[in-house]
Backbone as numpy.savetxt, mean C-alpha at the origin, in Angstrom:
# Nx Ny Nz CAx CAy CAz Cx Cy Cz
38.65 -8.96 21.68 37.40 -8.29 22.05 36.97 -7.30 20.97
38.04 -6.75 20.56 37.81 -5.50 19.55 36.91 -6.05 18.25
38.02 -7.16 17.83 37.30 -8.24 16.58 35.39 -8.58 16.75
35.79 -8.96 17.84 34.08 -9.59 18.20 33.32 -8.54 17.96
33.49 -7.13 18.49 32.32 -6.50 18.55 32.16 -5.67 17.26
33.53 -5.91 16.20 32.98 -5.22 14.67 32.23 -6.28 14.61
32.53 -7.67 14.50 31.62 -8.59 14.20 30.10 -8.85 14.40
29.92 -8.17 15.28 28.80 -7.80 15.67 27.81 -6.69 14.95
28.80 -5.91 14.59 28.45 -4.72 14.12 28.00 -5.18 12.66
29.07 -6.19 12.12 28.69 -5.79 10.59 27.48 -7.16 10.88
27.48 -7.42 11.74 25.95 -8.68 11.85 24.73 -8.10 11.42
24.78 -7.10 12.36 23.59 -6.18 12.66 23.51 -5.66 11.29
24.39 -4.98 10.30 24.36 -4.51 9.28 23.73 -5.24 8.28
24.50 -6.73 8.43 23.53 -7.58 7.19 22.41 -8.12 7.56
21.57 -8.23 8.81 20.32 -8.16 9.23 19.08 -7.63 8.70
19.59 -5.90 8.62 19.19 -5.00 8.23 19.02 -4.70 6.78
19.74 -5.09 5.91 20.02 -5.28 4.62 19.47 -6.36 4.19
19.26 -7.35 5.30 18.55 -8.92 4.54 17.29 -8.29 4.82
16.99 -7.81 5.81 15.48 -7.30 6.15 14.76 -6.57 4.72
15.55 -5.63 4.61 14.57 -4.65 3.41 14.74 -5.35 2.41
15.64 -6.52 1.40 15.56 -7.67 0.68 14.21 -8.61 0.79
13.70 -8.77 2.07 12.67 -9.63 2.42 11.41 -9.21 2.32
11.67 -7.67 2.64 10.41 -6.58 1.98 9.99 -7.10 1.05
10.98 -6.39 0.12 10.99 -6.05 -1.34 9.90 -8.04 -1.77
11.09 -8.98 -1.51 10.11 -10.56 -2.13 9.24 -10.74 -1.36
8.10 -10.14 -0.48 7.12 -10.38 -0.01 5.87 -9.29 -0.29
6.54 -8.75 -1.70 5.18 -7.41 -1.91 4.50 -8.01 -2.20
2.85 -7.60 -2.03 1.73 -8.18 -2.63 1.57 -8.48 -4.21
0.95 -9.72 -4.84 0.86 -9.21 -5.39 -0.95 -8.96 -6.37
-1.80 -9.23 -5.69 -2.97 -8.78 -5.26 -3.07 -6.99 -5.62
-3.42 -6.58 -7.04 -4.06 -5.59 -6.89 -5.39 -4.93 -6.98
-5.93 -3.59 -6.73 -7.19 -3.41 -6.64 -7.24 -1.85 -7.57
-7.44 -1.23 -8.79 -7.90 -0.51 -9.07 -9.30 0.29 -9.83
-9.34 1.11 -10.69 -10.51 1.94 -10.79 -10.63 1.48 -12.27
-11.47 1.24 -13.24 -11.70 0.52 -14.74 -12.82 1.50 -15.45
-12.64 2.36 -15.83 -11.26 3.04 -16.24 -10.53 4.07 -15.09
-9.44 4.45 -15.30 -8.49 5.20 -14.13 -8.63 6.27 -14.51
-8.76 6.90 -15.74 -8.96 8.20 -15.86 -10.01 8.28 -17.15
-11.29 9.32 -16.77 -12.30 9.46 -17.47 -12.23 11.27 -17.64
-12.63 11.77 -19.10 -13.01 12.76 -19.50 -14.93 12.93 -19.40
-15.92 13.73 -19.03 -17.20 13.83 -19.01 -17.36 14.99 -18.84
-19.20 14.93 -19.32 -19.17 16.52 -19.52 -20.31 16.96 -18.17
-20.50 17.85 -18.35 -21.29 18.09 -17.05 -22.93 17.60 -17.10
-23.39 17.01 -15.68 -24.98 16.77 -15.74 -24.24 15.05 -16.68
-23.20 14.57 -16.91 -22.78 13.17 -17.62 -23.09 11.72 -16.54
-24.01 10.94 -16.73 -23.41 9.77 -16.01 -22.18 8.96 -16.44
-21.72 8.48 -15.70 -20.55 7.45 -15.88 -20.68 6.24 -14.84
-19.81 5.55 -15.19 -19.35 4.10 -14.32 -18.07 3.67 -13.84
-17.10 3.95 -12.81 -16.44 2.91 -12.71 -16.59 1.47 -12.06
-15.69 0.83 -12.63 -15.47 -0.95 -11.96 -14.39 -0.72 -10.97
-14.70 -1.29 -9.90 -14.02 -1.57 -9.31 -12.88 -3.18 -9.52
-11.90 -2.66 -9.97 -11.27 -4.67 -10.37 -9.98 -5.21 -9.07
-10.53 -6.27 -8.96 -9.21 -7.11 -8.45 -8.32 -7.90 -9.37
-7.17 -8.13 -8.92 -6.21 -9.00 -10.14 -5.41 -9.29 -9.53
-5.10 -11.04 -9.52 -4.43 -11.85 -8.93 -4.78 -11.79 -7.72
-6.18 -12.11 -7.86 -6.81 -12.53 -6.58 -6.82 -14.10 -6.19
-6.75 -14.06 -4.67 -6.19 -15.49 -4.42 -7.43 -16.16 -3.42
-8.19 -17.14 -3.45 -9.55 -17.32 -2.85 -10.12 -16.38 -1.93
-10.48 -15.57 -3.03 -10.84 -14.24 -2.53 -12.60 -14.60 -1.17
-12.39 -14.24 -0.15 -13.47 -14.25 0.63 -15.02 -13.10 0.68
-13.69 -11.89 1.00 -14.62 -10.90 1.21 -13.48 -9.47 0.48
-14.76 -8.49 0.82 -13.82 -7.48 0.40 -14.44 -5.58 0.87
-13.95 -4.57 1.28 -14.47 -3.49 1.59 -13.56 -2.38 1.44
-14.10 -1.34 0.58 -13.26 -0.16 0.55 -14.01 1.05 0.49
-13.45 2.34 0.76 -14.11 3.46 0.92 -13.71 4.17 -0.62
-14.59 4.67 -1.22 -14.57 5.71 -2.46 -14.40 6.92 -1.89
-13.80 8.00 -2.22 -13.61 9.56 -1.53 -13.50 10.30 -3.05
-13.90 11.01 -3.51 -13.89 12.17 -3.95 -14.45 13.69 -3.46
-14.20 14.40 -4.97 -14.46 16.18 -4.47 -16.04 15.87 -5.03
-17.39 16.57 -3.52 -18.60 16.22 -3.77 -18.80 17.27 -4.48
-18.45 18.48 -4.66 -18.61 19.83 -5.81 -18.30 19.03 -7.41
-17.93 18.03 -7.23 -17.32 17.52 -8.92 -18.44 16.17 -8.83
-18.68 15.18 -8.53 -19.20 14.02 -8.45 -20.09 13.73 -7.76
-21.14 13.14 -7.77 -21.99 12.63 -7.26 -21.96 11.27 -7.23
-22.09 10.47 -6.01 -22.14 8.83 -6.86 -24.04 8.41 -6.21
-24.34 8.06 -6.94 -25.56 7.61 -7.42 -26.40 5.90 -6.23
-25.24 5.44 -7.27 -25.41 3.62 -6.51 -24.31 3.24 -6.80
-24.19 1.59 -5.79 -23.25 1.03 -5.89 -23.48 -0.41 -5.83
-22.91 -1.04 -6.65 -23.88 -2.62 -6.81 -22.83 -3.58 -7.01
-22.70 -4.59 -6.48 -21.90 -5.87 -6.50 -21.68 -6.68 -7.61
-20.03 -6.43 -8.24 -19.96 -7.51 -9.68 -20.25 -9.02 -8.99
-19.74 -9.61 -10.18 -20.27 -10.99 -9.79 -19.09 -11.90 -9.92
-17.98 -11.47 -9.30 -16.57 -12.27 -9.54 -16.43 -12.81 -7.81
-17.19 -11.99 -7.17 -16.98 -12.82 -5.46 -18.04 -13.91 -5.56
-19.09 -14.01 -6.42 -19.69 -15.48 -6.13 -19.48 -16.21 -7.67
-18.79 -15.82 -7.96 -18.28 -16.47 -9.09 -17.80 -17.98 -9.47
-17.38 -18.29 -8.13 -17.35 -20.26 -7.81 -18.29 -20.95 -7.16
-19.28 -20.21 -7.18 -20.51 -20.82 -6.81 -20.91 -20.22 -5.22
-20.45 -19.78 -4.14 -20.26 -19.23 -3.11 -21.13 -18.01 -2.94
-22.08 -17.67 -2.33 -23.16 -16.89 -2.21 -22.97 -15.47 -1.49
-22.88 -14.83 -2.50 -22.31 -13.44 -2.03 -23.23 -12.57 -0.95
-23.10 -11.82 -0.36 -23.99 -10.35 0.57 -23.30 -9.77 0.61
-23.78 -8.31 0.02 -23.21 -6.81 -0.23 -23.14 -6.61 1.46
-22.43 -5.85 1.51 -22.62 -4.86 2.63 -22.55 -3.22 2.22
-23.89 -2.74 1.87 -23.96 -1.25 1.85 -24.61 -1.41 0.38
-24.69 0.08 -0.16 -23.43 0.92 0.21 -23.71 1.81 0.89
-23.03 2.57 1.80 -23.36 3.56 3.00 -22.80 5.07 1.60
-23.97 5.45 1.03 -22.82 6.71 0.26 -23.25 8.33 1.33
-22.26 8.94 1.04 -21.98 10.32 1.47 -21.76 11.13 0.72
-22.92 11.89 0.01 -22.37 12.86 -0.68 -22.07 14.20 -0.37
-22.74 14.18 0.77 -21.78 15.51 1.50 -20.36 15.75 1.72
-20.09 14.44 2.44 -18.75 14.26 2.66 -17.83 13.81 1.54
-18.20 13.45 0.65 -17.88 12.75 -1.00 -16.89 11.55 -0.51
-17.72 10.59 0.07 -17.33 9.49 0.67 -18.39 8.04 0.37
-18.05 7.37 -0.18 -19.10 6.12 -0.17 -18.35 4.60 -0.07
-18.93 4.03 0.96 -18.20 2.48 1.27 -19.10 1.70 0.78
-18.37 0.73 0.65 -19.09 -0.70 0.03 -18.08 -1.62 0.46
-19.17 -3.13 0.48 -18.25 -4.46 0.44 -19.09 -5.18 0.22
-18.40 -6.66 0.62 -19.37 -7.65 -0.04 -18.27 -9.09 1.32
-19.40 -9.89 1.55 -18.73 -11.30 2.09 -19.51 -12.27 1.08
-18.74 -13.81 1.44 -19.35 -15.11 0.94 -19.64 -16.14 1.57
-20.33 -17.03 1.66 -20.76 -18.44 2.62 -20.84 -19.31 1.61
-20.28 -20.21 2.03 -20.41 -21.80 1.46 -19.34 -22.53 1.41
-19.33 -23.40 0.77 -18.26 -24.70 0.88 -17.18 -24.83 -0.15
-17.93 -23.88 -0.73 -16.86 -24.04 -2.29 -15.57 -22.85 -1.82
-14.25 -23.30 -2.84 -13.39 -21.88 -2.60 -13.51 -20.78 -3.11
-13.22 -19.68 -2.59 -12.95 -18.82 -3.45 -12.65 -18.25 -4.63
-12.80 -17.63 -5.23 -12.48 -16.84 -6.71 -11.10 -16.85 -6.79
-10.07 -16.94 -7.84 -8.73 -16.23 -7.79 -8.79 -15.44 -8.97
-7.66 -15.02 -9.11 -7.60 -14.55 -10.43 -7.70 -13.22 -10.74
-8.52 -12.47 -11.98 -9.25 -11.09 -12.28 -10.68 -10.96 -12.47
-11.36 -10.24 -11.56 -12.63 -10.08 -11.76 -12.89 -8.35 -11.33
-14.29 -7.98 -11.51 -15.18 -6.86 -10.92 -15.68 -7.26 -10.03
-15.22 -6.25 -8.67 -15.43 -6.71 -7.65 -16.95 -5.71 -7.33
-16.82 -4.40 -8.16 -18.54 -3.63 -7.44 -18.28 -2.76 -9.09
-19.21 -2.44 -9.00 -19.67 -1.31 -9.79 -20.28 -0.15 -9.46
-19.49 1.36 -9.85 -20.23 2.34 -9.09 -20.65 3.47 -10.24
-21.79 3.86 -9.83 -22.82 4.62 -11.03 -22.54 6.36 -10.61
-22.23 7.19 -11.20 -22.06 8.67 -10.65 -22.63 9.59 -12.05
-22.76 10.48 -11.08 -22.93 11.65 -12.08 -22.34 13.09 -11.88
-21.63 13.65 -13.10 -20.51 14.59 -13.12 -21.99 16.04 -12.76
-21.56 16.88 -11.43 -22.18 17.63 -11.15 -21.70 19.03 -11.13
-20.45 19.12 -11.10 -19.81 20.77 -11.81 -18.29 20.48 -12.48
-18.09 21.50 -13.11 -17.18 21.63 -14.15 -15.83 21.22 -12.97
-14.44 21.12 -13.05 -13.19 20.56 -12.46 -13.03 19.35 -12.43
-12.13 18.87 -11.91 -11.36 17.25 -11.59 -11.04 17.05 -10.20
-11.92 15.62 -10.43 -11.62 15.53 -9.17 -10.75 13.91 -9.38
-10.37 13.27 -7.77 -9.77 12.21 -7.40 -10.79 11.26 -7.44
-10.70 10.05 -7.75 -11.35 9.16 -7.61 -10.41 7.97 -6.46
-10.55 8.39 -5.19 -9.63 7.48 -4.13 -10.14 6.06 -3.28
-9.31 5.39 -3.34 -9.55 4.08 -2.97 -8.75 4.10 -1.63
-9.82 4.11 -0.68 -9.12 4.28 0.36 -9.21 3.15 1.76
-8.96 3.01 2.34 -9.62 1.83 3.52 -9.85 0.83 3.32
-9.11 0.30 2.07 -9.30 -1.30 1.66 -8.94 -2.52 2.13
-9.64 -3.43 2.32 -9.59 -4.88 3.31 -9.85 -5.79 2.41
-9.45 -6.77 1.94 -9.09 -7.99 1.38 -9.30 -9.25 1.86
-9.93 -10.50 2.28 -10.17 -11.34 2.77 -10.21 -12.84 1.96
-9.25 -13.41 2.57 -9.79 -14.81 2.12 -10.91 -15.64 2.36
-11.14 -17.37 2.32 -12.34 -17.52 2.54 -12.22 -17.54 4.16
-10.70 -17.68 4.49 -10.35 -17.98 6.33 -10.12 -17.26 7.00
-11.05 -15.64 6.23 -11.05 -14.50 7.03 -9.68 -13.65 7.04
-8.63 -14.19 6.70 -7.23 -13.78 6.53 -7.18 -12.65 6.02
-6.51 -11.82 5.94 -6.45 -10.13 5.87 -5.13 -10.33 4.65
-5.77 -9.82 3.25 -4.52 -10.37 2.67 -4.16 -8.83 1.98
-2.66 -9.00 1.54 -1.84 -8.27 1.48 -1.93 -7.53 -0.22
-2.39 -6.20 -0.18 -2.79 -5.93 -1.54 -1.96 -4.59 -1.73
-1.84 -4.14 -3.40 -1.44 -2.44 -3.59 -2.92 -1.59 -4.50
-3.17 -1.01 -4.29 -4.14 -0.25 -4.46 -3.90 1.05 -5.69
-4.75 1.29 -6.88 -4.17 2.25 -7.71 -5.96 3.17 -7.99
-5.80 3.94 -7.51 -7.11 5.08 -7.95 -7.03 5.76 -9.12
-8.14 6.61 -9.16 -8.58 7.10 -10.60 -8.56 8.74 -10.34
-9.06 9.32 -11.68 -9.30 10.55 -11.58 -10.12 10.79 -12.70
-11.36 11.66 -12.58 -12.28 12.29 -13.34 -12.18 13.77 -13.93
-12.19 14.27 -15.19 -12.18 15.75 -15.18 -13.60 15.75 -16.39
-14.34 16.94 -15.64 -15.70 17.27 -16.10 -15.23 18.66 -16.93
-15.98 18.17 -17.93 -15.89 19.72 -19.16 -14.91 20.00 -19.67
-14.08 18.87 -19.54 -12.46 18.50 -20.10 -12.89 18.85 -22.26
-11.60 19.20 -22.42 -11.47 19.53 -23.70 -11.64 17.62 -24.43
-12.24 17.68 -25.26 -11.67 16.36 -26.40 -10.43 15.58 -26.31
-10.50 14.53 -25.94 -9.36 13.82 -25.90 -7.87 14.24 -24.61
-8.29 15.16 -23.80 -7.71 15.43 -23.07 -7.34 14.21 -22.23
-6.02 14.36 -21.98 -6.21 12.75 -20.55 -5.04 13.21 -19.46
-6.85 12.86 -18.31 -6.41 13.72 -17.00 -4.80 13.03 -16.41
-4.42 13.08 -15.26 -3.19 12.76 -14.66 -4.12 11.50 -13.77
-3.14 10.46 -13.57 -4.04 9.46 -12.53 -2.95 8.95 -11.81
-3.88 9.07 -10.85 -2.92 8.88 -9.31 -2.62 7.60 -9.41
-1.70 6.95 -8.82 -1.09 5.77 -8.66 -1.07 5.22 -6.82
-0.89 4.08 -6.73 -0.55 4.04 -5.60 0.79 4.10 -5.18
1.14 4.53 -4.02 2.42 4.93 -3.32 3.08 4.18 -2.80
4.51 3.92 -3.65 5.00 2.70 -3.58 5.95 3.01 -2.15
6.55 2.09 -2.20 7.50 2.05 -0.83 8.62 2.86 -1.04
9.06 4.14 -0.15 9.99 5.30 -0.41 11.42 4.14 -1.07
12.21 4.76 -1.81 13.54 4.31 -2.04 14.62 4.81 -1.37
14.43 5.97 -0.33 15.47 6.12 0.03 15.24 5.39 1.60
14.44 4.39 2.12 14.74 3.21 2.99 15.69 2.77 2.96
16.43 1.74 2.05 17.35 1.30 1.96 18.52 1.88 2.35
18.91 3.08 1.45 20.08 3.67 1.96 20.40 4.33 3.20
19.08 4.79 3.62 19.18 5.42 5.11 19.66 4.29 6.15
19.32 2.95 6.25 19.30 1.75 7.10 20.64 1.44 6.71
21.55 1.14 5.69 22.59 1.16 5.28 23.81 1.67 6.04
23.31 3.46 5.66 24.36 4.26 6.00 24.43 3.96 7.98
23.39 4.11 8.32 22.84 3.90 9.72 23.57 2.59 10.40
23.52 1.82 9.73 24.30 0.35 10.41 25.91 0.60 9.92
26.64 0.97 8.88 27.92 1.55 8.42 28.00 2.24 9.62
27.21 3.49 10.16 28.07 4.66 10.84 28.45 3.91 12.73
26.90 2.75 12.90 27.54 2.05 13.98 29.07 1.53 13.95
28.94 0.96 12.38 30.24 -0.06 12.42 31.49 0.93 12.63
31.34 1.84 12.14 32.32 3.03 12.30 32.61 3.20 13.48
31.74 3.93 14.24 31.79 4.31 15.36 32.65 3.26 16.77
31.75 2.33 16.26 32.24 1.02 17.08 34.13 0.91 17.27
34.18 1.04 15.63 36.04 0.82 15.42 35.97 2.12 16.14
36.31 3.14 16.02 36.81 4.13 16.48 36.63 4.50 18.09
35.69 3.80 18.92 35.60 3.98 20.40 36.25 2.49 20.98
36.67 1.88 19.86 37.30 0.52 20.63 38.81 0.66 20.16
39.41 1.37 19.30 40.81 1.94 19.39 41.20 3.28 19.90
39.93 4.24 20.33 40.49 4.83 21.59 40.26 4.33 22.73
39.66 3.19 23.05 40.12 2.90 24.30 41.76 1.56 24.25
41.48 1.66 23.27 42.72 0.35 23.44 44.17 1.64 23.41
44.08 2.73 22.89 45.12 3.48 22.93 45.29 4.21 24.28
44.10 3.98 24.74 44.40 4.69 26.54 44.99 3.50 26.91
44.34 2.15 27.07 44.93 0.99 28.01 46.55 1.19 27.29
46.74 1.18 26.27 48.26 1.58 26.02 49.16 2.56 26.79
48.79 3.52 26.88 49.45 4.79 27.03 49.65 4.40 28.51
48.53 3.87 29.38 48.46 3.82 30.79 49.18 2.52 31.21
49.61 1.16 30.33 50.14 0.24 30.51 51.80 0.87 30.61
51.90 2.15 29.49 53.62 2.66 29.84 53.65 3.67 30.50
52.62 4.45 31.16 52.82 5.09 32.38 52.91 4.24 33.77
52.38 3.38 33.78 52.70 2.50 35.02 54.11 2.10 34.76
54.69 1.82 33.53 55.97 1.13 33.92 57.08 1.44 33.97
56.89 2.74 33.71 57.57 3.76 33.74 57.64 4.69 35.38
56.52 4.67 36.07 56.02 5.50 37.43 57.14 4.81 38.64
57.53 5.45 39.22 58.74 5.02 40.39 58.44 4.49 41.20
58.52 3.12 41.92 57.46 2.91 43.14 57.54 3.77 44.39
């Protein structure tokens, strides 16, 4: 009995260990960032970023929210590259809804027709701004949805930008990255299935040392 239930234990352990293995070979690999990621400008400056996809896989549709600081940026417009109708497939924007109060602006875009999808690297929007006071701000990619042509919700990592206005010459700001999956997962799930297996041995040889002790008090007890 004792055997069976380490066996059990260290089951559960390599479960757990095959699990975060299965993570790791099923990351996306579909990404979406800012072209360029980090821009120097001066104040009252227009600029542009692209929005790009890469290793896009019959790409359908697509929608994400822009967020920056509205004291630093203004965004202007926002207009649809031409890599979602790029196989012939007839694109419609959706938006862009911008907020410059809130320093928030969404955009997307779907496709109709018969042909497949795009794969590959393309510009998925283009967005027009203008630098409106001196600091740095974030350029964040936030709320992003990915679609094939079968509506499928596909699995992407996301990398944003950052702007600094009235930046010295050649200065180059810090740019945010996207946030990969913590590393200390692994070891926590690890130690966590170990301390069962532990535990397990140690409450199944104190009880086997009571059924002992009580197998030679009975045979020992006088009738």
């Amino acid at each position: 009995m004792e055997k069976q239930l380490i066996a059990v234990c260290l089951l559960v352990c390599v479960v757990a260990l095959g699990g975060i293995g299965q993570a790791d070979a099923t990351a996306p690999d579909t990404r979406l960032r800012l072209e360029p990621a980090d821009l120097v400008v001066g104040p009252n400056e227009t600029f542009v970023v692209r929005v790009m996809i890469e290793e896009a896989n019959d790409l359908g549709g697509f929608q994400f929210d822009l967020t920056y600081d509205a004291s630093v940026v203004e965004v202007q417009e926002a207009a649809l590259g031409d890599f979602l109708g790029s196989t012939g497939r007839s694109p419609v924007a959706v938006g862009p809804e911008v907020s410059n109060e809130e320093g928030r602006t969404t955009f997307g875009a779907v496709s109709y027709g018969n042909q497949p999808g795009p794969s590959g690297t393309g510009v998925l929007a283009t967005i027009t701004c203008i630098a409106r006071g001196e600091g740095s701000s974030g350029l964040s990619l936030q709320e992003v949805q990915v679609l094939d042509t079968a509506a499928s919700v596909q699995l992407i990592t996301v990398k944003s930008g950052r702007v600094v206005v009235g930046g010295e010459p050649g200065q180059t700001p810090v740019a945010e990255t996207a946030t990969p999956t913590p590393d200390w997962v692994a070891p926590v799930l690890a130690a966590a299935a170990l301390t069962v297996v532990c535990l397990a041995v140690f409450v199944l040889r104190r009880r086997s040392g009571d059924l002992s002790k009580k197998g030679t008090d009975d045979e020992t007890d006088p009738l």
